[in-house]
C-alpha positions in Angstrom: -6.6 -42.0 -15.4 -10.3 -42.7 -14.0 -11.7 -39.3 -14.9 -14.9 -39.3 -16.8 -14.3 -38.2 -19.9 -17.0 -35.0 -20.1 -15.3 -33.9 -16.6 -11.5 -35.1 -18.5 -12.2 -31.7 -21.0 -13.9 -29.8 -18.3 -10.4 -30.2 -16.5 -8.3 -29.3 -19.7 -10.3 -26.1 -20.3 -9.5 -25.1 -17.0 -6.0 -25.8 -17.6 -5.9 -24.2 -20.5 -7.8 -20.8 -19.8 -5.2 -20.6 -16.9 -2.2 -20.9 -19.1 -3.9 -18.3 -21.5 -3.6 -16.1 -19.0 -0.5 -16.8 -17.2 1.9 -17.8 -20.4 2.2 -13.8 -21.1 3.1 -12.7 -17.6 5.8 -15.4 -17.5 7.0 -14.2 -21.2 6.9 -10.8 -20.5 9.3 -11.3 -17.5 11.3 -13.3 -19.2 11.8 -10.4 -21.7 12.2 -7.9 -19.6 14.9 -10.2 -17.3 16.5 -11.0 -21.0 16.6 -7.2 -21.8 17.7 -6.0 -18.8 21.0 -7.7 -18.5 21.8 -6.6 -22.4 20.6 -9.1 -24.5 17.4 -9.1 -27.0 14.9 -11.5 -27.5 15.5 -14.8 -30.1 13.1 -15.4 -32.3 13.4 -18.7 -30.8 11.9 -17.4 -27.8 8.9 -16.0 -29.1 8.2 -19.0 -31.4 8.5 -21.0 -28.5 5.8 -18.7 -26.5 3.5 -18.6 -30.0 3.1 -21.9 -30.2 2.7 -22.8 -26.3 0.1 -19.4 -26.4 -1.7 -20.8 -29.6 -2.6 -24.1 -28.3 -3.7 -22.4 -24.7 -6.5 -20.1 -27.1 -7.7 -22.8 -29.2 -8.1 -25.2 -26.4 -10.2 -22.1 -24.4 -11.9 -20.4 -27.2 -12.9 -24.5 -28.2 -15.2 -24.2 -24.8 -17.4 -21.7 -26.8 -18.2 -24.1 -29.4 -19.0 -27.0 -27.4 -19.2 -29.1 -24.2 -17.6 -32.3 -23.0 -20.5 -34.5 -23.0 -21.0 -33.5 -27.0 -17.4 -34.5 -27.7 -17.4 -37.3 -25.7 -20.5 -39.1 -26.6 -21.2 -37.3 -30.3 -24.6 -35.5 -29.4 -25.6 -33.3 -31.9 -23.6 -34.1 -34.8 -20.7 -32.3 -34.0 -17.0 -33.6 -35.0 -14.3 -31.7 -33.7 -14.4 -29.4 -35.9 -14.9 -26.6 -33.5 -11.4 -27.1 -32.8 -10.4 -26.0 -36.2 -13.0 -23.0 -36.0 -11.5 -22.0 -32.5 -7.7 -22.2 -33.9 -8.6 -19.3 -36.5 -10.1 -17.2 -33.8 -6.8 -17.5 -31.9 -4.9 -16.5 -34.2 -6.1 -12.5 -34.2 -5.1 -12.6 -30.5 -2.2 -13.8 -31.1 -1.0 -11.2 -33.8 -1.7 -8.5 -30.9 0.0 -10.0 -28.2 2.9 -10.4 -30.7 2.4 -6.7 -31.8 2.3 -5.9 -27.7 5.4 -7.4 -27.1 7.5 -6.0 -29.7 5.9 -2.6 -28.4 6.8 -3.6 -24.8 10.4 -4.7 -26.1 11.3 -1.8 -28.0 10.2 0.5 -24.8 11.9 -1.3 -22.4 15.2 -1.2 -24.8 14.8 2.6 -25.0 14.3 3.3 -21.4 17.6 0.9 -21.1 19.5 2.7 -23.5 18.7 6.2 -22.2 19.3 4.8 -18.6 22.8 4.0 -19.9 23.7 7.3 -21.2 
């Protein structure tokens, strides 16, 4: 594509911090749209935003670990295998946003249900 490679993962973790951020919003509306007109939440769904959510943290926790110009031109001994360091550390935050959103789903059902009656 003609991007220097250093500036090619400068761009990604960009990308990827964003997501982080925004991939929750977006599920959480989808949720609450889902819930609202009567129907719960697959599991589908939430697999679906696990593993899009996942890849977002590794790919912006990986940024703490190391720096484009290391990965790209192997300064410092380093082999990737922040990568693999960074996708355990995701995986904590995404228990808890999993735990939030079952908390957020079974409020929103409640106040649904006692709206109803």
């Amino acid at each position: 594509m003609g991007i220097e490679c250093a500036n090619a993962w400068t761009i990604l973790w960009i990308t990827t911090t964003i997501g982080t951020v925004i991939a929750p919003i977006i599920f959480i509306r989808l949720m609450n749209i889902r819930l609202a007109s009567g129907y719960n939440l697959e599991p589908g769904k939430l697999l679906s935003f696990n593993i899009i959510e996942y890849t977002f943290l590794q790919g912006t926790l990986a940024m703490l670990f190391t720096s484009g110009r290391v990965l790209c031109h192997g300064i410092d001994g380093q082999n990737g295998l922040e990568f693999a360091f960074a996708g355990w550390m995701a995986l904590p935050i995404l228990i808890v946003l999993s735990l939030l959103f079952d908390k957020l789903r079974e409020r929103k059902t409640e106040k649904l249900m006692a709206k109803n009656d």
